[in-house]
C-alpha positions as CSV (number, residue, x, y, z in Angstrom):
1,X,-30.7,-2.8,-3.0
2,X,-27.2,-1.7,-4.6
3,X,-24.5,-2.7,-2.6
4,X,-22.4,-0.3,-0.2
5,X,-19.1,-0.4,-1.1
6,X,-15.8,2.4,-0.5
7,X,-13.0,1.6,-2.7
8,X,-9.5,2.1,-1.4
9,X,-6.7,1.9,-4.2
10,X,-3.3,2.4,-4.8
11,X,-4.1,4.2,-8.2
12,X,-0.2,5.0,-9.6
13,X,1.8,2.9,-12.0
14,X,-0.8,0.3,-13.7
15,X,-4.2,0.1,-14.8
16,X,-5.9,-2.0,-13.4
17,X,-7.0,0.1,-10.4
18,X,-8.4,2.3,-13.2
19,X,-10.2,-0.7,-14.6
20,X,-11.7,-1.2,-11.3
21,X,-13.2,1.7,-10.3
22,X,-14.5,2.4,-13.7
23,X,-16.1,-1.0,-13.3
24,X,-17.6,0.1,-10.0
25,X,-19.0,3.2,-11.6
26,X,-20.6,1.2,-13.8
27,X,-22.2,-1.2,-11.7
28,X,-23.4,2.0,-9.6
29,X,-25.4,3.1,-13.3
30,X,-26.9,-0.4,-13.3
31,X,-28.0,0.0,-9.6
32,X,-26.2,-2.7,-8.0
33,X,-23.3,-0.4,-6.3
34,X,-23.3,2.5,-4.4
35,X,-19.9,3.9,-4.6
36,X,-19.9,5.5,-0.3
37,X,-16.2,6.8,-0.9
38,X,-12.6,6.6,-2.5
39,X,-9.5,6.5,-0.8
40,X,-5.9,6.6,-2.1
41,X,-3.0,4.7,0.2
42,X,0.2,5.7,-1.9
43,X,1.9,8.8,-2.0
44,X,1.6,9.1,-5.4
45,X,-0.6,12.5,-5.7
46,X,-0.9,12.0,-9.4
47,X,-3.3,8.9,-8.5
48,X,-5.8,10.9,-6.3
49,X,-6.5,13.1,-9.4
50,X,-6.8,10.1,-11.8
51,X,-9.6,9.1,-8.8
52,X,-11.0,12.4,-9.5
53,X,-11.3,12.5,-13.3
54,X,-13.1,8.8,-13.2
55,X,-15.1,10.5,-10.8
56,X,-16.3,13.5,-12.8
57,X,-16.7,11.3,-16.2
58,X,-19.4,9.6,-15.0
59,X,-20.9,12.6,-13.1
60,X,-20.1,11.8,-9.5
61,X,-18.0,14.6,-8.3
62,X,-19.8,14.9,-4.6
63,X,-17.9,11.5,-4.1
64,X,-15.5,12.2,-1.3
65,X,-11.7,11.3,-2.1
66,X,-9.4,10.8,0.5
67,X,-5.7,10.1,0.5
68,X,-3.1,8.7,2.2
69,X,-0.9,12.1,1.0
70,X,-2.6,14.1,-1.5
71,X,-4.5,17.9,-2.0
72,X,-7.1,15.8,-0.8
73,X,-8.6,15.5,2.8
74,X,-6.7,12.7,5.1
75,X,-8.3,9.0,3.9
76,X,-8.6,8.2,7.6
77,X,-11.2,11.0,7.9
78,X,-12.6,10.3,4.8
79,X,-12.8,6.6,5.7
80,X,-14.6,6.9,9.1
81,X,-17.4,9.6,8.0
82,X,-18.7,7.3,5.0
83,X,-18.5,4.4,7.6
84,X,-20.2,6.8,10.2
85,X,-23.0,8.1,7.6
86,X,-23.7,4.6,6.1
87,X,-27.1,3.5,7.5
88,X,-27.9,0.1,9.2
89,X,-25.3,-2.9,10.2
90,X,-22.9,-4.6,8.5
91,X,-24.0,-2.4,5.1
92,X,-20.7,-1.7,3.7
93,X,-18.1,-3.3,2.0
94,X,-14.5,-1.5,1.8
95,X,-12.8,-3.1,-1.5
96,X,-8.7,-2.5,-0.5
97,X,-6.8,-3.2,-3.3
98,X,-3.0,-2.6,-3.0
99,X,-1.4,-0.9,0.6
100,X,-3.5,-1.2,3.4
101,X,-1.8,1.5,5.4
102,X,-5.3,3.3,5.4
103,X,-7.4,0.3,6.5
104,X,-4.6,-0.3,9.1
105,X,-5.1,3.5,10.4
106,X,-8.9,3.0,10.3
107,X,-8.4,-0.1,13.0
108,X,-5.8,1.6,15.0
109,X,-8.1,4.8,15.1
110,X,-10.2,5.5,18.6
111,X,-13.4,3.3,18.0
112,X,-11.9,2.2,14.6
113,X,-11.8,-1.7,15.5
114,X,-15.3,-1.3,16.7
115,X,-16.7,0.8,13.8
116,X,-15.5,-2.1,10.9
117,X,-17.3,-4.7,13.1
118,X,-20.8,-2.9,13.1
119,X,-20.3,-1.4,9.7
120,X,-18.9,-3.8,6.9
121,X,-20.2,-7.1,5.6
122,X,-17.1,-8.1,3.9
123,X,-13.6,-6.8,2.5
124,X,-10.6,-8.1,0.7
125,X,-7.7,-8.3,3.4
126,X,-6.5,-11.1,4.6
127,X,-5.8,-9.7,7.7
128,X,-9.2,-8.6,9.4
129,X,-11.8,-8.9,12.8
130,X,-12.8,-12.3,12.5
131,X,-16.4,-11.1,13.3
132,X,-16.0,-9.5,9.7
133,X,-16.1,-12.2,6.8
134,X,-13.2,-11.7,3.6
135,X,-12.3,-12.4,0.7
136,X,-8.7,-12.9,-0.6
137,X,-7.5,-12.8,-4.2
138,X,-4.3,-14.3,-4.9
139,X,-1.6,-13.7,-7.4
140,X,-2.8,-16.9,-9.3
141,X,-5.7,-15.7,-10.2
142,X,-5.4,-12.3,-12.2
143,X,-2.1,-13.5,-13.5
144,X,-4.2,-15.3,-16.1
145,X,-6.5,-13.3,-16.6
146,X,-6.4,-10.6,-19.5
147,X,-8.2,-7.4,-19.5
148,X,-8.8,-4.1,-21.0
149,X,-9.4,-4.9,-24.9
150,X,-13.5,-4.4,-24.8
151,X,-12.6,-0.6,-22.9
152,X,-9.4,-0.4,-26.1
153,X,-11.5,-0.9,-28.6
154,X,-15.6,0.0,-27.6
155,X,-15.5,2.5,-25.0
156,X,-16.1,6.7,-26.4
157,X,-12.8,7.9,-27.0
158,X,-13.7,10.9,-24.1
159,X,-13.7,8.3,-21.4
160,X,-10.6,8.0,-19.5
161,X,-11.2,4.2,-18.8
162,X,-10.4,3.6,-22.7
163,X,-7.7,6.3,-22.8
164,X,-6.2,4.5,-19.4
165,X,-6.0,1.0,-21.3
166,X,-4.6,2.9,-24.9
167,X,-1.7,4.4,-23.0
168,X,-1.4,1.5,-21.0
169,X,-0.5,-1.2,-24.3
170,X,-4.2,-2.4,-24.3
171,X,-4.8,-5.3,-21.6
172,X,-3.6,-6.1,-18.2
173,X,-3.5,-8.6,-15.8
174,X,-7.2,-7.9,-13.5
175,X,-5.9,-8.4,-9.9
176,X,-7.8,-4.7,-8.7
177,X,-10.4,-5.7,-11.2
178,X,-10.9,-9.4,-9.9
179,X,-11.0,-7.9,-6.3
180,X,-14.0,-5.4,-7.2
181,X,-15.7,-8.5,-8.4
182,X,-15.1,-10.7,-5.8
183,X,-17.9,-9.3,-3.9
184,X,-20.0,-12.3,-2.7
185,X,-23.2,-10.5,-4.2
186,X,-21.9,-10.6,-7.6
187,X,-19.6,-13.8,-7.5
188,X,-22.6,-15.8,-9.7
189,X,-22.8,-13.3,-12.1
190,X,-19.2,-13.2,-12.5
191,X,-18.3,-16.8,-13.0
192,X,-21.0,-17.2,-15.4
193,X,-19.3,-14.5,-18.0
194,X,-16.5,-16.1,-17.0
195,X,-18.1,-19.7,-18.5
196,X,-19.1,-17.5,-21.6
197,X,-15.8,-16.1,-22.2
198,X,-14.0,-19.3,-21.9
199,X,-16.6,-20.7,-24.1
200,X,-15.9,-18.2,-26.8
201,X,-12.7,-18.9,-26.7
């Protein structure tokens, strides 16, 4: 069963968010992700429609986009109606990467506290219910870690994951990339490329 997951991202200035959610899409192909919602928690508009054009590349336009300011609906609303629609307990994982002023409307919200606890298996805040396990990647770790070449130089030249990385001078540090795979369910999978890479290298 793919897991559940809303991604909330601060989309603006670098690439890595980009990296990210293009990553999540493609995990959602290979059936191991369903992508429930995105939100955007800057007020950098420009961001929401980058969300949108990632979105519509790989043919998922009916995924809701909310934003913290935007010409999109509010991310708090967008946020409780995928939580609210998602089936079962504890199904969903919220991936925040960058500003948590929407996760930190979502607890403050009527029923908000209580809706996380029956809803989501994990996140990646270090601030959360206890009830609610998380995981919490550190400057340390996507410092040294170099992405974006594979997308540069492999990717068709219509998808806006490559052209993201060209405009962007090629390869970043992962941080928002390293949080989308920091998902427990995945964590094997990801330290064994991981052992490959280093091994090629």
């Amino acid at each position: 069963m793919p897991e559940r997951i809303i991604i909330d991202t601060d989309m603006s200035i670098d690439v890595d968010d980009v990296g990210a959610l293009c990553l999540a899409h493609a995990l959602q192909d290979r059936n191991k992700a369903e992508i429930l919602a995105v939100t955007h928690n800057t007020g950098l508009e420009q961001g929401v429609g980058a969300v949108s054009v990632i979105n519509h590349y790989f043919g998922r336009d009916d995924i809701p986009i909310g934003a913290y300011r935007g010409p999109v609906p509010d991310a708090l609303t967008v946020l409780r109606q995928a939580l609210f629609n998602a089936p079962g307990h504890r199904t969903v994982t919220i991936v925040a990467i960058g500003h948590a002023l929407n996760v930190l409307a979502l607890l403050k919200s009527p029923g908000g506290l209580d809706l996380v606890k029956r809803k989501l298996t994990s996140d990646a805040l270090s601030r959360w219910p206890v009830e609610v396990p998380t995981v919490f990647v550190s400057f340390d770790i996507g410092f040294w870690v170099r992405v974006g070449g594979v997308l540069k130089t492999g990717a068709p030249v219509n998808s806006p994951c490559r052209q993201a990385f060209v405009d962007f001078c090629g390869v970043v540090d992962d941080w928002a990339i390293r949080v989308r795979l920091g998902i427990p369910r995945w964590r094997q999978e990801v330290e064994q490329a991981e052992r490959l890479e280093e091994h090629d290298h």
